[in-house]
KEGUVO-666309 format. One line per 8 residues: number of its first residue (from 1); their letters; for each residue x, y, z of C-alpha. Coordinates in steps of 0.5 Angstrom, whole numbers, plus 500, padded with zeros to 3 digits. Example, Ala and Ser with C-alpha at 12.3 -4.5 7.8 and 13.67 -1.06 7.14 Angstrom:
# KEGUVO-666309
1 = AS = 525:491:516  527:498:514 $
This chain:
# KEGUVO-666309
1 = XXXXXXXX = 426:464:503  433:467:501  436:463:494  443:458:496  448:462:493  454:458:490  458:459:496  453:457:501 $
9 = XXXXXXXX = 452:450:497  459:450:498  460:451:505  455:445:506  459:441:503  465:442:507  460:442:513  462:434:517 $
17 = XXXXXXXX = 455:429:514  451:430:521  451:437:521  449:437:513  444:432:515  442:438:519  442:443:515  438:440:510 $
25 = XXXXXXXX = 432:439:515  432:446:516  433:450:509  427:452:509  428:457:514  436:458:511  441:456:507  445:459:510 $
33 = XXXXXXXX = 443:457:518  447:452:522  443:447:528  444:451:535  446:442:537  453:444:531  459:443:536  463:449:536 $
41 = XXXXXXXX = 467:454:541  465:460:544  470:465:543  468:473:543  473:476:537  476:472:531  480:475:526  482:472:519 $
49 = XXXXXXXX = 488:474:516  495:475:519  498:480:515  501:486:518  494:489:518  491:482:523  497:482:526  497:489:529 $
57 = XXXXXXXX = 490:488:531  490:482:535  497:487:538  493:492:539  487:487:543  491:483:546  496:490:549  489:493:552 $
65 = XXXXXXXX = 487:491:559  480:492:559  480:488:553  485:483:555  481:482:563  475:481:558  475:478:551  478:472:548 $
73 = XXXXXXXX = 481:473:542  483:467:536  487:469:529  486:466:524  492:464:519  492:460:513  500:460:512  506:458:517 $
81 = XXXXXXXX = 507:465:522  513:461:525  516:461:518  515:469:520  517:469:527  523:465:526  525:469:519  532:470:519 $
89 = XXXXXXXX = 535:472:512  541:474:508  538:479:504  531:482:503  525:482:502  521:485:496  516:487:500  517:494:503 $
97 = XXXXXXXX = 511:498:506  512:506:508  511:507:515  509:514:517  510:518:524  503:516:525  502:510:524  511:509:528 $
105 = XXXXXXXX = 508:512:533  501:507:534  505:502:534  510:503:538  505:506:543  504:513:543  498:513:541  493:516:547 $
113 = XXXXXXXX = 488:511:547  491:503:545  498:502:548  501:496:543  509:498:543  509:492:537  515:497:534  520:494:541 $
121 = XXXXXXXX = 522:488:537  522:491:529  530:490:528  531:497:526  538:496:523  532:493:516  529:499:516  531:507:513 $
129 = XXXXXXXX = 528:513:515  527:517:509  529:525:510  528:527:503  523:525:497  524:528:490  517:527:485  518:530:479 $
137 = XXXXXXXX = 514:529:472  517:525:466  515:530:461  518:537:464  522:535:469  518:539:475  519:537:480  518:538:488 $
145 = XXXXXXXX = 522:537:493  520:535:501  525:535:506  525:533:514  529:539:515  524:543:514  519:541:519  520:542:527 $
153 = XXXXXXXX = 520:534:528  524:533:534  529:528:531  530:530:524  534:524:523  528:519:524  525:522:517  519:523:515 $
161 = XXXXXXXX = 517:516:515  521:509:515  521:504:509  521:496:513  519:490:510  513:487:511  516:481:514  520:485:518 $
169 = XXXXXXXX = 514:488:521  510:483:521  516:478:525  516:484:530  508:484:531  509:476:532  514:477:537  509:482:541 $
177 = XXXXXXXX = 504:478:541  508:471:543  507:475:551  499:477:550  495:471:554  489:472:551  491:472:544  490:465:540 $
185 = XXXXXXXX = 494:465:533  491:459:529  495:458:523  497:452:518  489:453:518  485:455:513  477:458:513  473:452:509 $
193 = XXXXXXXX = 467:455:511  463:461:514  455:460:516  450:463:521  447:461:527  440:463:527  439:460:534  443:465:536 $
201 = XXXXXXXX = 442:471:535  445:471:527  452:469:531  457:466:525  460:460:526  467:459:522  468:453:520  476:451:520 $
209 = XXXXXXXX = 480:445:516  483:443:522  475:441:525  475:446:529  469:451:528  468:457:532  462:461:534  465:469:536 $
217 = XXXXXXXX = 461:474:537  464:479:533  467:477:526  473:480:523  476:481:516  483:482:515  484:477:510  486:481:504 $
225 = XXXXXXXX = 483:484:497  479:476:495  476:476:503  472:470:505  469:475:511  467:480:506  463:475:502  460:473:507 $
233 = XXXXXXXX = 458:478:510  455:480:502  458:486:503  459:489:496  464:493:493  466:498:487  472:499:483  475:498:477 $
241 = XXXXXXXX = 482:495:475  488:499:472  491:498:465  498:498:469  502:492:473  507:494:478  514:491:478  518:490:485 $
249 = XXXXXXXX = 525:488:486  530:490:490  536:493:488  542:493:489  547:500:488  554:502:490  554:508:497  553:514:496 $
257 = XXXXXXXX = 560:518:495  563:523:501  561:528:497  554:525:497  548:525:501  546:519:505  542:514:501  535:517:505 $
265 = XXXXXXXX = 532:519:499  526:517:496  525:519:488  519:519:484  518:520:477  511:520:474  511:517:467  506:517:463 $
273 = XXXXXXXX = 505:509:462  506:510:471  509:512:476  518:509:478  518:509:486  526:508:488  526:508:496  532:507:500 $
281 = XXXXXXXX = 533:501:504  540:500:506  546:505:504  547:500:498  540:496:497  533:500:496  527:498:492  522:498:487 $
289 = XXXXXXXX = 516:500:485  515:501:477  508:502:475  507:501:468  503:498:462  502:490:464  506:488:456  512:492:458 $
297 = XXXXXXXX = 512:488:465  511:481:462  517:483:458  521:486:462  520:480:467  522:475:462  529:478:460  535:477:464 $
305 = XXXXXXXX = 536:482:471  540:486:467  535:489:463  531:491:468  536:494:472  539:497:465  532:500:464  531:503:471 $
313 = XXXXXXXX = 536:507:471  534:509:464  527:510:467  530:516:472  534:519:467  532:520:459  526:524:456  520:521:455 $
321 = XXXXXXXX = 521:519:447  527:514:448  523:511:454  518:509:449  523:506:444  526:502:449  520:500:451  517:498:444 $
329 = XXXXXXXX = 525:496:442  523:491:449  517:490:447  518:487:440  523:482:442  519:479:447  514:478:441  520:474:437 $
337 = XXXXXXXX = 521:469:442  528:473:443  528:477:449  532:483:449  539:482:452  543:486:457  548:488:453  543:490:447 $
345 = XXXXXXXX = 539:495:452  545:497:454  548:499:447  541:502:445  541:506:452  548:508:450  545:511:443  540:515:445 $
353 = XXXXXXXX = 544:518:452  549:521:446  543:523:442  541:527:446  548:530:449  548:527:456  555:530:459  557:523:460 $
361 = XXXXXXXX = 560:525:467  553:528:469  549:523:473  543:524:467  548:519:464  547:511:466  551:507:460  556:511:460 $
369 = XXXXXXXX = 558:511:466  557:503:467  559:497:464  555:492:462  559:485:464  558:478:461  554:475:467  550:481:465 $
377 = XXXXXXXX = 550:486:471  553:492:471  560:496:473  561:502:475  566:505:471  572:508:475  571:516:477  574:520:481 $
385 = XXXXXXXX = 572:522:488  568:528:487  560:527:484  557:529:478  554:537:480  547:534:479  548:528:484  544:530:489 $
393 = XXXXXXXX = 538:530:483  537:522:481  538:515:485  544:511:484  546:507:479  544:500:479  548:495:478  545:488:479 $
401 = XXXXXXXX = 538:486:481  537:481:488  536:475:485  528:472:486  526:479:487  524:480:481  516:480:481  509:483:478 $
409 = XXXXXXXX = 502:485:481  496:488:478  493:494:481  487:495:483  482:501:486  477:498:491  472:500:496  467:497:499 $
417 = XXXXXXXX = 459:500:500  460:499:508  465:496:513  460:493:517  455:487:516  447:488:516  442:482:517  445:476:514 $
425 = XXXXXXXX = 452:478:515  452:482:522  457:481:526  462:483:522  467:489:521  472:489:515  480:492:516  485:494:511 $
433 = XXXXXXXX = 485:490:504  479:487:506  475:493:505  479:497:500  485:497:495  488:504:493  494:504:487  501:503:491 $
441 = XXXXXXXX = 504:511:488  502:514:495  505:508:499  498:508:502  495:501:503  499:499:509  498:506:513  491:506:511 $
449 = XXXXXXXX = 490:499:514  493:501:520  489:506:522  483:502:521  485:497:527  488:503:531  481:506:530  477:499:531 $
457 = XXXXXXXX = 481:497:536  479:504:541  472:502:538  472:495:541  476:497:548  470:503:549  464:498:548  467:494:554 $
465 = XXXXXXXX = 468:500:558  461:501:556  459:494:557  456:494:550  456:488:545  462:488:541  458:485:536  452:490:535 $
473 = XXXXXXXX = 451:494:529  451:500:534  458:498:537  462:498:530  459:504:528  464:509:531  470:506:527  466:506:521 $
481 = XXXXXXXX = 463:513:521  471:516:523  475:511:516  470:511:511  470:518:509  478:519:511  479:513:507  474:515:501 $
489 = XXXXXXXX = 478:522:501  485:519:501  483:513:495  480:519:491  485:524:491  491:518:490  487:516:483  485:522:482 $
497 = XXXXXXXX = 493:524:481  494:517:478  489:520:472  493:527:472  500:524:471  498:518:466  495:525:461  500:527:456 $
505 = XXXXXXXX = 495:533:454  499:538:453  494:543:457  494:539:462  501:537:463  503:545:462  497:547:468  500:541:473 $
513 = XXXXXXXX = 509:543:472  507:550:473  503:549:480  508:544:482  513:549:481  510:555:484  508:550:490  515:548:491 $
521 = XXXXXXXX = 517:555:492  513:556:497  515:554:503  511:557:508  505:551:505  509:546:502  510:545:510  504:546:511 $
529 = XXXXXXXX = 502:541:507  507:535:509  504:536:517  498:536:515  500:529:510  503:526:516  509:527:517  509:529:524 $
537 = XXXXXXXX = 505:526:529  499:529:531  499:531:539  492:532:539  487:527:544  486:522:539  491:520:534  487:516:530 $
545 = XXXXXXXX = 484:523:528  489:525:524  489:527:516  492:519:514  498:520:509  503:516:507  510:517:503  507:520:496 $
553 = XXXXXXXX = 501:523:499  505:529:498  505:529:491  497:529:491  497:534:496  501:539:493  497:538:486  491:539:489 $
561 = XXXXXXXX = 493:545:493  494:548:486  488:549:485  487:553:492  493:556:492  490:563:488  487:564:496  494:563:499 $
569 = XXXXXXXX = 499:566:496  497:573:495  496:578:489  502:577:487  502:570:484  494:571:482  496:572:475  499:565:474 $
577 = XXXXXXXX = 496:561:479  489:564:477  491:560:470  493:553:473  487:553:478  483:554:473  486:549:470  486:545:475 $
585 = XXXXXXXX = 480:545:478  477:543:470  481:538:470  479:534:476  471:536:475  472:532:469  476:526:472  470:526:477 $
593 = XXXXXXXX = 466:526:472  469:519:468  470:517:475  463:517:476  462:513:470  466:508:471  463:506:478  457:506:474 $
601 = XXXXX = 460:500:469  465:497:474  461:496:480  459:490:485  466:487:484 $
């Protein structure tokens, strides 16, 4: 007899009284059992959760005929989408997502096996292609440099990937569907419960807070990282949390000058507290992420705007030892009581800009170039028209943060055991956040999600074909087979690179600067590697079959391919990079190792 778990008691209180009565009756052969008499709607597919992810599910569903001549399809939502769809604003979002050519190119249709063409009513004026990312590390400057301009892509301009906020996509998926007869969107509505019919073959039977109750023969989660579906379906999974809080915002900047490059530029610099993202949304808006301790991101967030954009600016410009003062400068006034003000840390960015000797016209100068005004936000000090030489080197100045986009989150490496439900949760099949939570540095969570729907929704389109049960454990297990490993694959070598970049080892940091420069000399492999991270999309039979990578999986790859560049570039290079991949290679048999242990005690979470 299976024991009553806590969500289950809870479920049947939330199940209306004669339905109780029922269940009651019946516990012996199941707590978790609904009376086959328990009014409901059969409907073939239900997916909750109307994230980007859900939504390009049912997009993608409702965009197939096979499916649509064949399947019912209901999502489940607990917010407002009409909110979404009719979202109309004057400013934007801090929610921003990188898009890679592959997953552009599902979602505008291209792919060879589900048409969605979703990508028709994305406004394209909110999004920014980017045609250039710059990644270097925070202790020896090494850097490497990826350009659109040196791959064959047929429009150079549309970038690599494109940055779009999530509403954006997310009120374009709306508008795609709003044209798709077999696609039910339930929203204002929450899942209250989620019990199984017995009687019929294990279905689930989803009890919603407006009284409806819903019997699908397959059950889909979309419903993010706490997913009810996955805790139904008893799915466990394993992680761990990082000691490290991401700070968004959107920021705002001046144009880039006529001497200038556009401001498609995306610019990464890995500090040892975590890594700084600064991506272009607009020629004078672009966004953040900054992953660093959670001490320093409560304290920063609990000052006025002015210091987190005096401190963004700094972040991509001084050595690392003034970072760590202003960093505990920040951190001892938030213990007083007395946040630090922006003209305060202005004044101490200023000091260690001329301890340090920064040409105050070079653009490694932040303070010296701005000024910081009463209201808190910063000016930027009359110039001439020609820029600094090393421009082109670092983002531009912010000036003022937009304001209420100032917010923090907790990062997180989760993946569940399975993607699909046995025994007492069959007929269920978890996608995006639901089935796994990556750290942001690689701009990978929205892609990833993607290419599970992409994946599921051929998966379900060849079971109709076939006339096989949507349902069946037998059915789901091509979409499982194909994204677990790539998905396992892609959160391994982006945690990996988070552990690589947050060492101030010396051995360590020496062996990853040196295989990051010799790789970016490299052109021959440094395209290699931005066509095989996504970059371009793939033209073989099945886009989904394609490695999936994002904005900053680059930067994974171009360290891991240090380790087997000794094969690559010849004798020549072998002395130096016999050293590095050795070095290299050590290191991340060590990580695999703590990582290991770390599953260990971290696990079932």
């Amino acid at each position: 007899m299976l024991r009553a778990s806590s969500s289950s008691r809870t479920c049947r209180a939330l199940i209306p009284r004669h339905y109780a009565r029922q269940l009651t009756a019946r516990t012996r052969r199941s707590v978790s059992t609904v009376p086959s008499d328990t009014a409901h709607e059969d409907c073939d597919v239900v997916i909750v959760g109307g994230g980007p992810a859900g939504l390009a599910l049912a997009s993608a569903l409702g965009s197939s005929q096979i499916v649509k001549d064949n399947l019912k399809v209901v999502l489940v939502e607990g917010g407002d989408l009409s909110k979404i769809k009719n979202w109309s604003p004057s400013s934007y979002s801090n929610r921003v997502s990188s898009l890679t050519s592959a997953s552009q190119a599902f979602l505008q249709g291209r792919s060879l096996s589900v048409y969605i063409g979703a990508w028709d009513h994305v406004e394209l004026a909110r999004t920014a292609p980017v045609e250039e990312m710059q990644i270097w590390d925070g202790i020896t400057d090494a850097r490497i440099t990826f350009s659109a301009g040196e791959l064959n892509l047929p429009n150079p301009q549309l970038g690599m990937a494109r940055l779009t906020e999530n509403l954006n996509l997310q009120r374009g998926l709306l508008r795609h569907i709003e044209g798709l007869s077999n696609i039910e969107l339930v929203d204002k509505t929450r899942v209250q419960c989620i019990e199984r019919d017995e009687d019929r073959g294990n279905w689930p039977l989803v009890f919603l807070d407006n009284q409806r109750v819903l019997r699908p023969r397959l059950l889909i989660g979309a419903d993010g990282f706490n997913s009810p579906v996955r805790s139904y379906a008893r799915i466990p999974s394993f992680g761990w949390s990082y000691d490290t809080q991401a700070i968004v915002a959107t920021l705002v900047h001046p144009p880039r000058g006529a001497f200038e490059p556009p401001n498609t530029v995306a610019y990464q610099r890995f500090l040892p507290t975590g890594p700084i993202a600064f991506l272009p949304l607009s020629p004078t808006v672009s966004s953040l992420v900054w992953s660093t301790r959670p001490a320093l991101a409560s304290a920063v967030l609990a000052s006025e705007p002015g210091v987190l954009a005096s401190m963004i600016n700094a972040a991509f410009r001084l050595p690392d030892i003034s970072l760590r003062y202003l960093h505990n400068r920040i951190l001892d006034a938030h213990a007083k009581g007395t946040p630090i003000t922006p003209s305060e840390i202005h004044e101490e960015i200023l000091w260690r800009e001329q301890s340090h000797a920064i040409d105050t016209h070079s653009a490694y100068a932040s303070a010296a170039r701005l000024t910081a005004t009463e209201g808190g936000e910063l000016s930027l000090t009359t110039q001439s028209g020609i820029p600094p030489t090393d421009s082109e080197c670092l983002p531009p100045l912010v000036t003022s943060i937009q304001p209420g986009t100032m917010a923090s989150f907790p990062l997180r490496y989760n993946h569940t055991e399975s993607y699909i439900g046995e025994g007492h949760g069959a007929r269920t099949v978890l996608v995006g956040d639901a089935a796994h939570t990556i750290h942001p540095l690689a701009g990978q969570g929205l892609n990833l999600g993607l290419a599970d729907v992409e994946c599921l929704a051929r998966t379900i389109e060849t079971a109709v074909s076939q006339g096989s049960d949507i349902g069946s454990y037998t059915a789901l297990l091509p979409y499982s087979s194909e994204r677990y490993f790539k998905n396992h694959t892609m959160m391994s070598a982006i945690d990996k690179l988070h552990k690589i970049y947050t060492t101030t080892a010396e051995p360590i940091v020496w062996a990853r600067s040196v295989g990051v420069e010799v790789l970016n000399e490299l052109d021959t492999i440094k395209a290699a590697v931005m066509l095989s991270a996504g970059a371009q999309p793939s033209t073989g039979q099945q886009q989904s079959s394609r490695p999936d990578a994002g904005l900053w999986q680059l930067a994974a790859k171009g360290v891991e391919g240090a380790v087997a560049l000794n094969q690559a570039v010849g004798i020549a290079k072998q002395g130096i990079m016999g050293l590095v991949g050795v070095g290299l290679e050590s290191l991340l048999k060590n990580i695999n190792a703590q990582s290991g242990a770390g599953r260990n005690g971290n696990g079932g979470q």
